[in-house]
VOGU-3710 file (C-alpha; in Angstrom, 3 decimals, decimal comma):
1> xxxxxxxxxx> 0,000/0,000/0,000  1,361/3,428/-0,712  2,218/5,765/1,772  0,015/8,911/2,851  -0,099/11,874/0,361  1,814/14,724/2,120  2,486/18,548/1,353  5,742/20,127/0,544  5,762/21,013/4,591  5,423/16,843/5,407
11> xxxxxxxxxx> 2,021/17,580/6,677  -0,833/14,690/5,665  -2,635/15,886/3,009  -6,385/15,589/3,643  -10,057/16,708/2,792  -13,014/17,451/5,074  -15,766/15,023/4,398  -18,900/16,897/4,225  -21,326/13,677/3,300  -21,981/9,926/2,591
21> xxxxxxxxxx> -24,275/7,426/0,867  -24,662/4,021/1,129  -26,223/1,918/-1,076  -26,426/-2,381/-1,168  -26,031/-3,951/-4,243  -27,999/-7,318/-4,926  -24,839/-9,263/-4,816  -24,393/-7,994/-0,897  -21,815/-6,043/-1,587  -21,809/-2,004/-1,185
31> xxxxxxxxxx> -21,646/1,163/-2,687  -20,259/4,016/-1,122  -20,106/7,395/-1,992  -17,807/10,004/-0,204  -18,513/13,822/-0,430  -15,304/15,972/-0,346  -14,438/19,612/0,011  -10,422/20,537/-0,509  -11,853/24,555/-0,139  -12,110/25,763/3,631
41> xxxxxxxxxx> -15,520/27,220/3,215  -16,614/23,701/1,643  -18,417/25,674/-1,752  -16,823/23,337/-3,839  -17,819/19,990/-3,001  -16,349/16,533/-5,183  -16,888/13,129/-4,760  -15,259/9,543/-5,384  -17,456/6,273/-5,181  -16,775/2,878/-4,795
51> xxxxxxxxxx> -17,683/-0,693/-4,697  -16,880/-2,672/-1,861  -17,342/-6,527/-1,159  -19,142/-7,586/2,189  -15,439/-7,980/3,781  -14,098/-5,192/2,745  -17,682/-3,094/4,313  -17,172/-5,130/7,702  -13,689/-4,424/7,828  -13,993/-0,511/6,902
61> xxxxxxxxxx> -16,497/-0,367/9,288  -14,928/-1,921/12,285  -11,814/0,116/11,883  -13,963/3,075/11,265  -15,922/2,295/14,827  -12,163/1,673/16,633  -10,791/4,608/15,329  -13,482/6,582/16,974  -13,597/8,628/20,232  -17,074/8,259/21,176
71> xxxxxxxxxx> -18,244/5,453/22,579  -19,902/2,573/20,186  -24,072/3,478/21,638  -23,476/6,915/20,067  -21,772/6,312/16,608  -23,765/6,329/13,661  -27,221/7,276/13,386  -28,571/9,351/10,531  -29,824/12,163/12,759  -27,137/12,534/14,968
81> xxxxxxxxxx> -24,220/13,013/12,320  -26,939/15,837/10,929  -26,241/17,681/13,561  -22,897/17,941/12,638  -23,616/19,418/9,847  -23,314/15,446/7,935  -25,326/13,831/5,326  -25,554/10,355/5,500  -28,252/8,597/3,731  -28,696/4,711/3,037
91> xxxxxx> -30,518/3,353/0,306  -31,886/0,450/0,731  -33,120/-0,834/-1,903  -30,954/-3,053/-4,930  -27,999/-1,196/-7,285  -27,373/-3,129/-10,004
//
């Protein structure tokens, strides 16, 4: 795996989320899509999508959960990360 993108100062090069969808396929695999903003005042938003396999979900996901600082009963629902100003959606139904 490569190593993290850095600027010219050695800092990690990185972008402020500002939304996510999730969407299961039929074969049980996922689709995720990742809204990015590389501009401070987040006007000009980008995105990157991609397909994961049901490992690769449960292992994203329980790194995701590890990584964070609040505790697991808190993590995760649509209405809370709103509040942070978040969009998550899921869609639920098949993506072929």
């Amino acid at each position: 795996m490569n190593a993290w993108n850095t600027d010219r100062h050695g800092k990690v090069r990185a972008s402020t989320v500002v939304g996510w969808k999730i969407a299961i396929e039929e074969t049980g695999g996922a689709l995720l899509r990742i809204e990015f903003s590389v501009d401070p005042a987040l006007d000009n938003i980008s995105a990157l999508q991609f397909r994961l396999d049901g490992e690769q979900a449960t292992q994203i996901g329980a790194q995701l959960i590890a990584a964070s600082p609040q505790p697991q009963s808190s993590i995760a629902t649509d209405e809370g990360n709103a509040d942070q100003g978040y969009a998550p959606t899921r869609q639920r139904h098949a993506v072929r």
